[in-house]
Structure formats: C-alpha cells, structure tokens
N, C-alpha and C positions, 0 to 999 in steps of 0.2 A: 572519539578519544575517551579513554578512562582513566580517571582519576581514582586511587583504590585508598578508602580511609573508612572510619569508625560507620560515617554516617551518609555516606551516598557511592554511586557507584555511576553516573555520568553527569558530564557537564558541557558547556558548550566550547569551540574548541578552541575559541579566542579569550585573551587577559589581558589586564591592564597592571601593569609593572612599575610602581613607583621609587626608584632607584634610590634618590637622594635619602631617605626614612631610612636605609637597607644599608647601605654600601659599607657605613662605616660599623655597622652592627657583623656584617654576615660578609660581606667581599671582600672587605681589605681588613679584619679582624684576623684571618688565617693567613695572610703577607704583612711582609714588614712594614711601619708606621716612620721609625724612629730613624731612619736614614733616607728620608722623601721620598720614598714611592719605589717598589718593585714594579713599572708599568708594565715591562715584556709578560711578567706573570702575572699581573692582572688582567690584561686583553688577552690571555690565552684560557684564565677562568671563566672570562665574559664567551669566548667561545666557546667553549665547552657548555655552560648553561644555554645559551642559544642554542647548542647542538640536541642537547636533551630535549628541551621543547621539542623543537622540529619533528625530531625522531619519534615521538609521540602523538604529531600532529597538530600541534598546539601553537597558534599565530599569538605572537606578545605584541600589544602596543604600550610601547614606552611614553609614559608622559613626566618631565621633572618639573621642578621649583625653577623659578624664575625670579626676579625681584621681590622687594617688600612690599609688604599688605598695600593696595593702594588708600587702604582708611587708615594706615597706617597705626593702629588701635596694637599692635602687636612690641612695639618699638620697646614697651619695658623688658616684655619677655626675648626679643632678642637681644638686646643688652646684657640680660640676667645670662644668658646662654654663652655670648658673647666671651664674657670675664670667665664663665665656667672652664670655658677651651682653656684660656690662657692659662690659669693655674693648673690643668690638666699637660698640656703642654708642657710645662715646667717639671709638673711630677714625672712624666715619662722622658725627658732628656736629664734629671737625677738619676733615676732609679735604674733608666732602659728598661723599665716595663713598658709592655703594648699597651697603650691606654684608649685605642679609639680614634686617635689625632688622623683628620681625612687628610692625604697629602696634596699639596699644593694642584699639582695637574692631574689628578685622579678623575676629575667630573671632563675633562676635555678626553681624556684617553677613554673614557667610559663614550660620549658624542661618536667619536671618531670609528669608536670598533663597533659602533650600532651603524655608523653611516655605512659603516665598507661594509657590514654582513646584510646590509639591505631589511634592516628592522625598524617599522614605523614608527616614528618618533616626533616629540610635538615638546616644546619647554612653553611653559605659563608664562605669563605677563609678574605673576605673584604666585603664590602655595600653591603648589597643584591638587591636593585634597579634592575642594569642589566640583575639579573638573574629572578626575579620573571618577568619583563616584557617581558626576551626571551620567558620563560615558557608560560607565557601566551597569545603571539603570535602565539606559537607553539599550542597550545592545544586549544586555540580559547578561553580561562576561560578570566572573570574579575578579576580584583584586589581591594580587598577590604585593604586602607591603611588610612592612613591620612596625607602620603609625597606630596608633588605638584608636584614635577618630572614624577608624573604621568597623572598630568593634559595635558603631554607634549608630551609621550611616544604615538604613534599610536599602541591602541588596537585595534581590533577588537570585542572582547568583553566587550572592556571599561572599566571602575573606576570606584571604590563605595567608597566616601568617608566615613570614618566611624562615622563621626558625623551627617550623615546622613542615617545612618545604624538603623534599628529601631527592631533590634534580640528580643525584650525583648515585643515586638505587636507581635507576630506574627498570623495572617489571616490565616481563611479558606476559600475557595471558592469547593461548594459540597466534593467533596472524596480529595481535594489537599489542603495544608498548603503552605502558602509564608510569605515572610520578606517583609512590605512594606521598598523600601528605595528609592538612584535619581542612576542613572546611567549619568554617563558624556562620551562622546563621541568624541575628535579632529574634528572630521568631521564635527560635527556640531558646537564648537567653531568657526571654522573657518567659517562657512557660516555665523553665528550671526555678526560677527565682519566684515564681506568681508574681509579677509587676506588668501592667497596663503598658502595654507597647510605645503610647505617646508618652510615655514616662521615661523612657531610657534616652529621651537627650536634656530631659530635665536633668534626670540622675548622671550627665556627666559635666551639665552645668553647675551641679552642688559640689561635684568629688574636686571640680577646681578645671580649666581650662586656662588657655592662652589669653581669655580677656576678664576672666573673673575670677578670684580663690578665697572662699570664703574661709578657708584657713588659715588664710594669714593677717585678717580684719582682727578684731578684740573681740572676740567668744567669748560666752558663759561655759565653766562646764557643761553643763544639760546638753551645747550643741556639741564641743570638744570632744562627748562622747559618743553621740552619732555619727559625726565625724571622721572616727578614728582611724575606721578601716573601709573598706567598698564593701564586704557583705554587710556589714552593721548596717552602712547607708541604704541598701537594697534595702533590707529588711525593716527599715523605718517607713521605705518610701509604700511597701504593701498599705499602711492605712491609705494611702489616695488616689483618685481617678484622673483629678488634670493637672497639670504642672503648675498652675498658679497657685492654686493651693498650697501644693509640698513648698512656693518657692514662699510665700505669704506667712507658713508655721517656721520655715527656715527660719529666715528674718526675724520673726517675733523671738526665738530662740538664741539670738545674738547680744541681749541685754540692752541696757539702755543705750540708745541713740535718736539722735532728733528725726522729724521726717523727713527732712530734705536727703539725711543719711540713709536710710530706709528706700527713701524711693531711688536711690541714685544705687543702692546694691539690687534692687528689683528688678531693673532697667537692666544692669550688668548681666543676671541671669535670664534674663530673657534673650538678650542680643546671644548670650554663649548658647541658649538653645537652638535659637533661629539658625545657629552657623552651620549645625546638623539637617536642614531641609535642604534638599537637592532640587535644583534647579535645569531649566533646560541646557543643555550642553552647548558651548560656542566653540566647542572643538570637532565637532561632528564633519562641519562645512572641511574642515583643513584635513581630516583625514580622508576623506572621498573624494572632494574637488582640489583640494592646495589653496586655498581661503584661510588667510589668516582673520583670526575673529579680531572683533573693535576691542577699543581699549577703555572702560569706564572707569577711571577717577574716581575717589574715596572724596566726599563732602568736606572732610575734614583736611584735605592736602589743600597746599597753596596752591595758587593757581600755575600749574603746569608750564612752562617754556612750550613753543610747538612740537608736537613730535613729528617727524615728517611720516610719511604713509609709506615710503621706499622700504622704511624700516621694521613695519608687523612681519613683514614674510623672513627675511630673514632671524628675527628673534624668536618669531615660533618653528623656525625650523632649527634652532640651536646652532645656527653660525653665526648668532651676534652675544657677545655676553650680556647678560642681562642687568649686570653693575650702570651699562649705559642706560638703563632704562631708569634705575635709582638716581643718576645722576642730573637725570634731566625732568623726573618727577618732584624727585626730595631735596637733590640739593647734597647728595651725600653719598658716600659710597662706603663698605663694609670689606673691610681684605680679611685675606685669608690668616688661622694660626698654625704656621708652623712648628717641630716640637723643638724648641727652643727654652734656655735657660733663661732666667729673669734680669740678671746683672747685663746680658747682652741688649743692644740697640735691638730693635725690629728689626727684619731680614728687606722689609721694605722700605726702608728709607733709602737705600739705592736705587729701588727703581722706581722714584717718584718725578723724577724728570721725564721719563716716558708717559707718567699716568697724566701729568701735567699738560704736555701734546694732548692728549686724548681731551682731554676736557674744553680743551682750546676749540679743537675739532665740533663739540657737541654745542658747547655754547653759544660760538661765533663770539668775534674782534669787537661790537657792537656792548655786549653783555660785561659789565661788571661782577657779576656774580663770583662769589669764592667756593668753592667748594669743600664741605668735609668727610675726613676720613678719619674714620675709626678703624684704630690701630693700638698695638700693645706697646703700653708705655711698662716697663717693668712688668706688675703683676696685675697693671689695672688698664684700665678700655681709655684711648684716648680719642676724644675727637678734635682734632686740628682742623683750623681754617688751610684751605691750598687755593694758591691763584692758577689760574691756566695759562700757558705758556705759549705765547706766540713767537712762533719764529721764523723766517726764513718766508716762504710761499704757503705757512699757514694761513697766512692775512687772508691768501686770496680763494682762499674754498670755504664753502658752506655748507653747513650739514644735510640741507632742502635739496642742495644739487651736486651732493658730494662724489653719489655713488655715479655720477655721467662726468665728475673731474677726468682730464686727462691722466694718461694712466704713468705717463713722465712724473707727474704731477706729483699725482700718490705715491709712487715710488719714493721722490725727493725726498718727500716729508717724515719719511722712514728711514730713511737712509740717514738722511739729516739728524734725526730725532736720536739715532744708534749711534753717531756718528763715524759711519763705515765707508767708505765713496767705494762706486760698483766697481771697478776695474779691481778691486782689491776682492772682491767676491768671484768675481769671473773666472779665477783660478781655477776653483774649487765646483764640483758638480752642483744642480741647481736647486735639491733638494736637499742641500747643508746650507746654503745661505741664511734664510732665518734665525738656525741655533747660532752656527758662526757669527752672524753680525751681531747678535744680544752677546754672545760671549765675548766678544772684543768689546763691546759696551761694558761690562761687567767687568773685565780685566783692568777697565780704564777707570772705576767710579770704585769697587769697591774697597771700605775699609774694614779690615785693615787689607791692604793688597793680597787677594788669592795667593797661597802658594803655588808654584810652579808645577808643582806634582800635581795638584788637583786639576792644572788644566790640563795634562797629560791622559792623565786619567778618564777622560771625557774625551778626550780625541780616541784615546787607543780603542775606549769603546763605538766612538765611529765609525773608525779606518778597521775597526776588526769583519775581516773578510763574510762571516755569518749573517754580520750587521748589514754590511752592504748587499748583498744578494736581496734580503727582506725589505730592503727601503726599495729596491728595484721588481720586486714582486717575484725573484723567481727562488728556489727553495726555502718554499713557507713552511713549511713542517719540521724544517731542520734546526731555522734557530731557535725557536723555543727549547729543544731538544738542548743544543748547548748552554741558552739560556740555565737551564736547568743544572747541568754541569761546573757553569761559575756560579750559579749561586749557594748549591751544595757548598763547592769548595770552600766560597766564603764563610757559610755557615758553619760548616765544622772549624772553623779557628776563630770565628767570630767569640767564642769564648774568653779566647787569650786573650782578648784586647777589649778596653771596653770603650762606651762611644764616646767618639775622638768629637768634644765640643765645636772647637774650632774648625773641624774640618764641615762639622754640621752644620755650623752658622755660614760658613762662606757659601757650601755649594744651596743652603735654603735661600741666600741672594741671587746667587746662579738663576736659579730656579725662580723666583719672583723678575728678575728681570729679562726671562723667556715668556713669562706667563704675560708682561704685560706688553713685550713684544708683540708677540703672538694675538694679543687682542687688540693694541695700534693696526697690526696689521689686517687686521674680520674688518677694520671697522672703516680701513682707509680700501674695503677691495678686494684684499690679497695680495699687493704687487709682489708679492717675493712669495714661492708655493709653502704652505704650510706643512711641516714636517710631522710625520708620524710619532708621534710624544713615545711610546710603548719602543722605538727605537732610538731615540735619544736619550734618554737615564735609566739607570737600574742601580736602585741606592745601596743596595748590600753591597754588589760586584762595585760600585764607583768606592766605596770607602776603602773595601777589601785591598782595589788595584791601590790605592794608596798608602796603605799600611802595608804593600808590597812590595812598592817603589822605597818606602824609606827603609826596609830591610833587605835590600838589593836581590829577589828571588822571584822579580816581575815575568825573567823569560820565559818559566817555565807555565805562564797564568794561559797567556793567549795566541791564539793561533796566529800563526804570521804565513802573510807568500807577498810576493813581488808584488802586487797592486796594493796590499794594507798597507804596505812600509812607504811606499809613494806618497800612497793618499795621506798618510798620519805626517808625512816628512811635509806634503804641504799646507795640510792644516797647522801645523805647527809654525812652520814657516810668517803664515798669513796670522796666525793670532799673534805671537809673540811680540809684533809688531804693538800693539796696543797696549803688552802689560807694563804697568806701572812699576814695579819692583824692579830692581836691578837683578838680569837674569848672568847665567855665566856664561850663556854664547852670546855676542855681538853680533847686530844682522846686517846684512849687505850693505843695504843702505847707511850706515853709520859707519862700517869702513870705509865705502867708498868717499864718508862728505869729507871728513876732516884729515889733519897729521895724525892727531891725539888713536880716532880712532885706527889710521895707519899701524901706530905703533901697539895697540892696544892687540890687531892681526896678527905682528910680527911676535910678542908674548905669546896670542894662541898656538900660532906654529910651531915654537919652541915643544909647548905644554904638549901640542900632538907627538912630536917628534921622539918626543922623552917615553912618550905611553908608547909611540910605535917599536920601539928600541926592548921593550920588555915583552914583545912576543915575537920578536924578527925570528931569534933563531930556531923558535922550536915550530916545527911542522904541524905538529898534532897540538892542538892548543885544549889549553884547560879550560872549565867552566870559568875560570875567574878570569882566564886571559881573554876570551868570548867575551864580559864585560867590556873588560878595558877597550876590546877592538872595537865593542856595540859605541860607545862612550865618545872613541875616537871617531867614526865615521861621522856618527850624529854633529858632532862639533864643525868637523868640514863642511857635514851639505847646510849645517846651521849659520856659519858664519861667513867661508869664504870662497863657498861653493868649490873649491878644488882638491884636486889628490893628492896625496903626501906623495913623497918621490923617495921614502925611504922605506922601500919593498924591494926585495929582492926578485931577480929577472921570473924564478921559477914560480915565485906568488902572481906577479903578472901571468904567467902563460896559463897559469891553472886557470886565473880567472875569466881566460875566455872562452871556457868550458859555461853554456850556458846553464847547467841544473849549480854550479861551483857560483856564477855571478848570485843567483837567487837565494843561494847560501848567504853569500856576502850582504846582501842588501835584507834580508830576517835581521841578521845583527846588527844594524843601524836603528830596527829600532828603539833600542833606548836613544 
C-alpha cells in the first residue's frame, strides 16, 4: 500500500489508531456537539474512514484509553482538564458555538461500529499512549493520532497526525489506491533542529508534560526566557549531550530554592522523561491469541479490592466500561460533561441510583466503602461521597461469581434497578427493551418532569419505519441516506430557533440515564440485548421533532405506514404509564380502576365527539382537519381503546378499503 506525502512513498500496511486523542478534535468536530450526539452520522463517518483504509489495504488496529493512571500521578492534571470541560460546556450551551464537548454515548457508538465492521480492537487498563507505541515498535506500524507524545516516542514507522490525515482524497496510482497524508519521524526532528536524539524526551520533559511543568514553579527570568516558546527551548537544548545535564542547568536557572526543592523538581523530570521509553507490549498476547494482559498496580494506589480475573477479557475487549475498573482501584469514578448551562443541576443526578446498583455490584454487601464521584457542581468539579445500594437480590450476587449468576437473577436486578417488570417490556420487540426501560426510568425520576413532546419525539424516532428496518439489519444503506434528509431539514431551520436549554438538559438526563443503563447492564451480563446507540438518538432531528411538535407541522417531518403507527402507538402506550407529569390522555388502566377515572373517560368522549363533529361533514378533509382526526384517534387508542360511533355509514365503508385503513392509521400518529 502507498502512502503519498512530502517524505516517503511506502509503508507497512497495518496502523495503530488512537481514537479518544482524535474524536473530539477530528470526528465529531464536523457533527453537532450541542444537542448530544448526531450518532447515525457519526457511525456512518466511522464507516466511511474504515472504508478508505480497506480500500487502500491498510488493516487499523484500534487501541483506546481506559481508566486512570494506575500511579495515579496524573489526578491534578485530569482535574485541571476536568473543570476545563465544564466551563467549556457552558460556553457552548450560551453561545451554541461547537466547542469540542465529546457527547455523552459517542465512545460506545464508536465500540460498537468497530465491533460490527470487524476491526481489531483492544481498551487499556489506563492511557493507551504506552501501549500503542510498544505495539508499534514492535510490529514496525505508524500511529495515526492527534496526541504530541507521539511527536516524542522513537517509531520506526513514525506518526501520522490526523489533521493531516486526508482519508476522505483518497489516490490512485495505476492498479494501487493510497491516503495522501505527512508522516513525521524523531530522526529527522532531530537532525532539523541539531539536538542529540536522547534529548527529545528531555526536551518534552522541560516544555512541561502531565507530571511536571516547570512553567508553572517560580522562574527567574533567565529561564522565563528559554522557556517561552519550543524553538527557543530546542535551541537552548543544542549546548548538551545527555539530559541530566540540560535537566541539572534547568534547575539551577529557577532561582533560589532549597535542595530538597531541587531534587524533588529533578526527580519530576526524569520520571516525565522515563514516560517516553517504550517498553515491551502486553497487548501483543490479546491481539493474536485473545490474552488479556495482567493488571500492575501504581506503588502509590491503595491497596486495590480484588479484581476478579472473569473481568481482564472483557475490559480489554471494550464491553466492560472501564469506570469499574476506577471504581474498584481508586475508589472513584469520573462522569461525563455534557453541554450544559451552569445555573442547571448535573444531567447526572438522575441517574445516580442506577450507578449506585453498579457499585453495589462491584463492592459486595460485606464492604463499607463509599464511593466518589466527580461531577459538575455549577462551574466547578465536585467530588461527592455515594454509598452503594443494595437492593432486592443484589445481596445475593458477587462480583467473583457474578458473570455464572443465574441469568433470572441478572435480569431482576435490572429490571428492578429501572424499575420496569418484564411483562410491561414484552410488548414491544426485544431490541427496544433496554432504551424503553431507562426511558420509563427517566420519565419517573427526572426533574423537572420531561415534557411529553420530548418523549414523543424519541419514540417517533424509534417507530420511524427507516429506523426499524436498520435495527433489524435489512436496508442498511437507506437510512443513513434519510438520516441525512432530517438532518438537513433540521439544519436549515435550526437557525430560527436557538438551543432550546430546557429541552437540552432533560434529553442530557435521557441520555446519562441510558448510558448507565446500558453499563448496569455489560456488567450484570447483558440480560436485556444491547441496543445499537447510532439508532436510538439523533440530537439535531430529536430537538428539531420538538420544536415541530410545538408548532404543529410534525406530519409532514416523518415517514409513516402501518407498522411505525403500531409500533409508536405501543411504545407510547407502555412509557406513558411511567410519566410523572400529568399527561392529557388517561390510560387504560386508570379508567378501568376508579368512578373518578370513569368520569374523567366520559369528559374524553365528550372532547372526542366535539373534535369528530368538526370534520363529519366534509369529505375531503383539510390539513388542519387531518390534525384534529390525527389528535382524535390518538386519544381513543390512548385512553379508551375504542371507536367513536360518530361516523357516518359511508366513512365506515370506505374504511374497509385496505390502502383507506392505512390512511387512517398514518393519522393517529400524533
């Protein structure tokens, strides 16, 4: 395969691809941030760059970030980083600029579209850094990233930055296809600059790293001014040949401090050089045999809880999240920032009774231990103590012999945890259970109570017939294609409106309380099939449908036939049951219990009878009488499941014309 750029012209045909460094610079930079995640269009980018590889010949092995440092030596700077999001977050749900903000389930729809395209893939224990440049020392591959640690690391096959990565040209040259992109090489940094090769991981322990920055100590000018910039420091470092040195005249250059300060900055740059020496690879075994490598412990962690062994293979294969791996090292776990405003609560305090299970789960009934979470309190990082929550048939499982629990078991606890009972699932097909039962969760916990529109909106995008064909695997090419259709549409009017705060914070709840569904559920098993995330939200279209619903011009949004109207009538049916708010249709069950609700029936009837009376007579009905009728049915199979009796005989006969019924049933659904 060929690779066409400044400074070579072949390489070998395999790379190693660090996603988490990239995603939010290069993937989901060119889709929308600010309304949770475009997934359909990002799993369709993710294929597309797979496609370009291939077609060039070029095998990627995927490796990501996994939990924190186990020397955990890193904690200020992800702190620092931490609080950076949040006020980042805030400035792009003011301004609805793209700021960056990765959305909530972006890293799982990323998992998931490598698992179905059959692309190897491996998550770290911690930073994947070390391990993709052992890898590709070892195997002679470049790295295509966008981290600078790699500017540092001696490849051999060198670094491809990815903004300089050009997948989406790709060249032919007679019978061969390539990516033009630059390759970057040490070797040649170093001869550009004249600097002594062992000196370019001195030179990025001075410029400041993740464990040491001597820029932000108390400087003299003298060093303020070598300092200032990276050629200046290049060009200081030319007087020396071995890093003690440059790091011994650093030091001296800092003005006065005692030795114990001296030697305790010395130390610092040395550890930040040492972090540049590539070691043998423990991911080797797992990509050729399916050997997940050991887990080594940082000196400086407490003494670890057991981790049981059931659990390496699935974490390096990235169906376990790796927060349990923090949780049961550190003692703590790190959530995500959504792009949220500051005066609002976190999006995750709803769904902290699920994460509370989970911890239950990891700890065992035996352990006292609390757990913290860091999370956005206003503008600043908070870490709260959380207890774990035992409930029900949690008592009686163990993390040691969890994954051999009966599989009744694990369901329960899930079920229990959502608080959904199965027969209320069983409705509905078995690859909506999941989202459905966190959305009935969500309907019930969050404040302030979802609007009714927004859960609509999230069904219709279910029940929309595109949608269903793709969750069932058969025309895959088509929905992205409509994909693309509502998003447009959105887009062009997404102007008129600007982001609706409220709608954002409710469905960023939504959305935190699928996401930790969805990891209750990796970790109990899977008792309920995990859903394709890339078809369950699509944040532009989900805001759009509701800024559509509240100007009543929804029908003309999405496609309807006889099976969407079904499906959307019983997902609706089954969530409603759970929302919290007072909605305007009464459900079956609440007429049938009481008088109250008796009489509450005989009002609806009324209310339909009055709407049916305003398009009896006319034949040809108008777009706004089409509501009223959509309006009116919905109310019937919402409330009392029955037919009005105030149609005339000729409406009846039409109706048993079967393309006239599926007329009828498009208009239900609103």
């Amino acid at each position: 395969v060929k690779f066409r750029s400044d400074s070579f012209n072949k390489m070998n045909n395999h790379f190693f691809l660090n996603y988490h460094k990239m995603s939010a610079c290069v993937l989901i930079m060119c889709l929308d941030q600010n309304h949770g995640g475009d997934y359909a269009a990002f799993e369709n980018l993710i294929e597309r760059f797979i496609s370009a590889l291939r077609v060039c010949g070029v095998s990627p092995y995927v490796v990501v970030d996994g939990g924190s440092d186990p020397s955990d030596r890193k904690l200020e700077t992800v702190t620092e980083r931490a609080i950076n999001r949040i006020q980042t977050a805030h400035r792009a749900a003011v301004s609805g600029q793209q700021l960056g903000i990765l959305p909530q389930l972006a890293k799982l729809v990323f998992k998931q579209t490598l698992a179905r395209l059959e692309v190897p893939l491996a998550q770290c224990y911690a930073e994947a850094d070390h391990e993709i440049a052992a890898l590709a020392a070892e195997w002679q591959c470049p790295v295509l990233s966008n981290d600078s640690d790699f500017y540092v690391f001696e490849l051999q096959g060198g670094f491809l930055p990815i903004s300089l990565f050009r997948w989406e040209e790709v060249k032919q040259t007679g019978s061969h296809q390539y990516i033009p992109c630059k390759r970057y090489n040490t070797s040649s940094f170093c001869i550009f600059f004249n600097i002594q090769p062992q000196l370019l991981p001195a030179f990025a322990a001075l410029a400041g790293n993740d464990y040491v920055d001597l820029r932000k100590t108390d400087s003299t000018r003298k060093w303020a001014q070598v300092a200032s910039d990276l050629e200046g420091l290049l060009h200081w470092l030319k007087g020396f040949q071995q890093p003690q040195d440059a790091f011994e005249a650093a030091v001296g250059m800092m003005g006065d401090m005692n030795q114990k300060k001296k030697g305790e900055l010395l130390q610092g740059l040395f550890v930040g050089m040492e972090d540049y020496k590539i070691h043998p690879s423990s991911l080797k075994k797992f990509f050729i045999h399916g050997i997940a490598p050991p887990f080594i412990p940082g000196k400086e962690v407490r003494e670890a809880l057991s981790v049981p062994d059931w659990t390496w293979l699935p974490l390096t294969q990235a169906r376990l999240n790796p927060n349990f791996l923090d949780v049961l090292v550190f003692g703590r776990i790190s959530l995500s920032t959504p792009v949220e405003q500051q005066d609002i609560p976190s999006a995750h305090l709803v769904s902290r009774p699920i994460r509370q299970v989970a911890y239950a789960l990891l700890l065992g009934s035996w352990s006292l231990q609390e757990v913290k979470e860091c999370d956005r309190v206003g503008l600043n990082l908070s870490f709260t103590s959380i207890q774990p929550a035992f409930r029900g048939v949690t008592h009686q499982l163990n993390l040691s012999s969890l994954h051999k629990a009966e599989f009744s078991q694990r369901l329960q606890v899930l079920l229990e945890t959502l608080g959904v009972p199965l027969d209320t699932l069983e409705r509905l097909p078995s690859d909506l259970h999941l989202q459905v039962a966190a959305t009935c969760y969500w309907l019930k916990k969050a404040t302030p109570p979802p609007d009714l529109r927004l859960l609509k909106a999230l069904l219709r995008w279910w029940s929309n017939e595109d949608s269903t064909r793709q969750r069932t695997g058969t025309n895959k090419h088509t929905f992205y294609v409509y994909c693309v259709v509502l998003f447009f549409a959105a887009e062009n009017q997404q102007c008129q409106h600007e982001l609706d705060l409220d709608v954002t914070h409710s469905f960023n709840q939504w959305q935190a309380c699928l996401k930790d569904s969805l990891e209750l559920n990796q970790l109990l098993g899977w008792p309920l099939p995990e859903p394709r995330i890339s078809r369950v939200y699509e944040g532009t279209v989900a805001h759009h449908l509701v800024h559509m619903m509240r100007s009543g011009n929804i029908n003309i949004f999405l496609k309807h036939s006889c099976f969407s109207v079904k499906l959307y009538q019983s997902l609706l049916d089954v969530t409603c049951r759970f929302h919290t708010q007072e909605v305007e249709v009464p459900l079956n069950t609440e007429l049938a219990a009481t008088a109250c609700s008796l009489h509450q029936g005989s009002n609806l009837l009324t209310r339909v009878h009055m709407l049916s009376l305003q398009y009896e007579d006319d034949q040809t009905e108008t777009e706004e009488r089409s509501s009223i009728r959509a309006e009116t049915e919905t109310i019937l199979y919402d409330s009392v499941m029955v037919k009005t009796r105030h149609k005339t005989k000729d409406r009846i006969s039409q109706y048993k014309k079967p393309q006239l019924v599926c007329k009828r049933e498009r208009r239900a659904w609103m």
